[in-house]
N, C-alpha and C positions, 0 to 999 in steps of 0.2 A: 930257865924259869918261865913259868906262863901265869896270865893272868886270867880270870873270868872279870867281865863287862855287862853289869846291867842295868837298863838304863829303864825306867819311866817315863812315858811320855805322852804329848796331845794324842791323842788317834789322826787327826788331821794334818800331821806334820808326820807320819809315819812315813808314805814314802819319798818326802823330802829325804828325808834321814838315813835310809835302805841305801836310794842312788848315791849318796854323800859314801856311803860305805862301803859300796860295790868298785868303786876309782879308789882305791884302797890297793894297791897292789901287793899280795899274798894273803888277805883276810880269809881267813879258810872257810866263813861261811857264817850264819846269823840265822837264832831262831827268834821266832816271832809270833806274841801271844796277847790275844784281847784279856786283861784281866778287869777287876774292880777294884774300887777302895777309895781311901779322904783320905788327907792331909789337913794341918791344919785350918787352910780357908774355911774345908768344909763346905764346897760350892755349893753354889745357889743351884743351880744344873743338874745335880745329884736324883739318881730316882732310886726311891724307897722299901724296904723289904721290909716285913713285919715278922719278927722274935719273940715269941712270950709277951707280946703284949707290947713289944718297944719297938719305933720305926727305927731302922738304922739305915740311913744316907750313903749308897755312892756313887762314886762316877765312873764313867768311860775312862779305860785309860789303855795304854800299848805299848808290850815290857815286849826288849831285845834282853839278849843274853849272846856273847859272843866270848871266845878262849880264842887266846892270840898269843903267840910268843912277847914276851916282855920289852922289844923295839918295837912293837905293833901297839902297843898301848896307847901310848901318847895322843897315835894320830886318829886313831878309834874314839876316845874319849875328847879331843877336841871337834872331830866331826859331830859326833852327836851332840854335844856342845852347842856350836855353831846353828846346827840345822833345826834342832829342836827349841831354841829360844826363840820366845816373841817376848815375852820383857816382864809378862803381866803373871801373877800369882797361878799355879797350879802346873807352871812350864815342865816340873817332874823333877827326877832327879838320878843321877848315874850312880853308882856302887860298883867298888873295884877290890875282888878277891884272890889273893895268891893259890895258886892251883898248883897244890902235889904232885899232880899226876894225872896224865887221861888215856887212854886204853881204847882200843879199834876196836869195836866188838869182830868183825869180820875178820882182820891179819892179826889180832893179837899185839899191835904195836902199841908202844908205850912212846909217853913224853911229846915233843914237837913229832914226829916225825906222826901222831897220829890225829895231831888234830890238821 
């Protein structure tokens, strides 16, 4: 079985969190993406888009996503864990999904042997 891993998190604690992952031995790789959005705090920090007339608030933020075989989990999820805490609200947060199945577009491989 495999899992997907994604996590939420400061922008500024991004490549803390990369290196924490890369001393990872067998992590087969990590994608890495600026998105936006609130949570409940709702920061203060947040800059504003306008909708029909409504400002909607949000922040910086910087989503990993990683598929790792199911021994791999644990230590993936405490690394970012570890690296991405500073203690104070908006620290983000990890999501862990059981994966079917993943597929090589190039060899056609299935399961672990393609991620």
């Amino acid at each position: 079985m495999m899992k997907e891993i994604k996590a939420i998190i400061q922008p500024f604690l991004l490549s803390k969190v990369v290196v924490a992952l890369k001393e990872i031995e067998g992590l087969p790789g990590v994608t890495v993406s600026e998105v936006h959005g609130f949570g409940r705090a709702r920061a203060a920090d947040a800059s504003g888009a306008e909708l029909r007339g409504v400002v909607v608030e949000y922040v910086k933020k910087s989503k990993l996503e990683v598929v790792v075989p199911d021994e791999l989990a644990g230590r993936v999820i405490e690394a970012i864990r570890q690296h991405a805490r500073t203690g104070n609200p908006g620290d983000g947060k990890i999501f862990v999904y059981r994966v079917e199945d993943v597929v090589r577009i190039r060899t056609g491989e299935h399961g672990d042997a393609a991620i």
